[in-house]
N, C-alpha and C positions, 0 to 999 in steps of 0.2 A: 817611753815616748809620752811626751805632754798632750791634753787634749788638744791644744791649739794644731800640733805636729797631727793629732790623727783626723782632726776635720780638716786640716790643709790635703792629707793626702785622701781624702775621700771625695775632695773636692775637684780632683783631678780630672782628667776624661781621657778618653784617647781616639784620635778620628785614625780611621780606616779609609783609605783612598781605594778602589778598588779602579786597577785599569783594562778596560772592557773593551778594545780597541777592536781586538784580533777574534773576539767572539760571535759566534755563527749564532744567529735565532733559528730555532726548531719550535713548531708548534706538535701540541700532544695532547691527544684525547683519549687516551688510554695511560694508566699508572698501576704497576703492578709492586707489593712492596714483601720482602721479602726477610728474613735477618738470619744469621749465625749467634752465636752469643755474645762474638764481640762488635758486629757491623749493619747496621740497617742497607739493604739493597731497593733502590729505584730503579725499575724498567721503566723508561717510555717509549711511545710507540704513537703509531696512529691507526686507530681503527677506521678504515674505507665503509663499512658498514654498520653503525654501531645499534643500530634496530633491528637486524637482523636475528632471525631465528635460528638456531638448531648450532652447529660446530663454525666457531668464529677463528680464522687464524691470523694472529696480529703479530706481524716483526715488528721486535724492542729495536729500537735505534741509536738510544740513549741508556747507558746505565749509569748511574751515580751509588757512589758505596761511600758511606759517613759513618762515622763513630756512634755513639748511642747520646753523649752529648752537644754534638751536632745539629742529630738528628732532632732532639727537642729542643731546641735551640730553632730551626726550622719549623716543628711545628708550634710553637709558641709565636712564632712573625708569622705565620699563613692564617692562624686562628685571629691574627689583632687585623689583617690586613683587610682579611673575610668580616669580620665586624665595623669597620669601618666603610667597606662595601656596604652593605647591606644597609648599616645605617643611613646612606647618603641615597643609594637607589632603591631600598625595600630586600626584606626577603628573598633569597635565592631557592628556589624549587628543584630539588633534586628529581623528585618523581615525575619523568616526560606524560605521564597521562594526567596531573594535575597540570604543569604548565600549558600542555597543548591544550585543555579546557578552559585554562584563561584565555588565554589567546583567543580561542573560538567565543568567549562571552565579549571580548573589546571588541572585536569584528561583527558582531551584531547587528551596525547599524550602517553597514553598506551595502548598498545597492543591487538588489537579484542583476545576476550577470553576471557581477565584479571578479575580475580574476583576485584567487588568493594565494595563498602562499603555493611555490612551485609548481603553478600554473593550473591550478583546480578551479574551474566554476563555479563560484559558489551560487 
C-alpha cells in the first residue's frame, strides 16, 4: 500500500445510525457492577430510600452484560461526558454531606420563616 492509500483509508469514518424508536426510558439511582472473566454485568435499579440506614432492599430492573471492550469503551464516553459536565456547570459532589452544606451556605440569605427544601422552616 502507498502512503497516499493508507492516509486515504485512515481518513475514512464510519457514522453509526442508532434507531431509538421502540426504546423505553428508565431512570436509575442505584448501579450495581459486577464481572466474570469474560463479561462486565450492570444492575440497575431504583433505590426508594437511598439515605437510609441499616439493610437497604433494591430490585435491579435493568441488567446489561457487555464485553470487557465495550465496557471500556463506555466508560471512556461517561468519563468525557462527565468532564464536559462539570466543566460547563462546576464540580459534581459525590459526598450528600458536603453538597447538602452548600446548599445550606447558598440559602443563607433567606428570610426566617422561608420555607426550604421539603417543607422545613427555616
Amino acid at each position: 500500500m502507498s502512503t497516499g492509500e493508507t492516509e486515504g483509508a485512515a481518513q475514512q469514518t464510519t457514522e453509526v445510525h442508532v434507531d431509538d424508536s421502540g426504546t423505553l426510558p428508565s431512570y436509575s439511582n442505584f448501579c450495581r457492577v459486577t464481572a466474570t472473566p469474560e463479561e462486565v454485568i450492570l444492575d440497575f435499579g431504583l433505590n426508594p430510600q437511598p439515605f437510609a440506614t441499616g439493610r437497604q432492599d433494591v430490585k435491579a430492573n435493568q441488567r446489561i452484560v457487555m464485553n470487557f471492550y465495550t465496557a471500556k469503551r463506555l466508560l471512556t464516553a461517561l468519563g468525557m461526558t462527565i468532564q464536559r459536565h462539570e466543566g460547563t456547570f462546576g464540580s459534581i459532589e459525590l459526598d450528600v454531606r458536603r453538597r447538602a452544606g452548600t446548599f445550606q451556605q447558598t440559602q443563607t440569605h433567606r428570610p426566617a420563616g422561608a420555607v426550604g427544601p421539603q417543607g422545613i422552616v427555616e
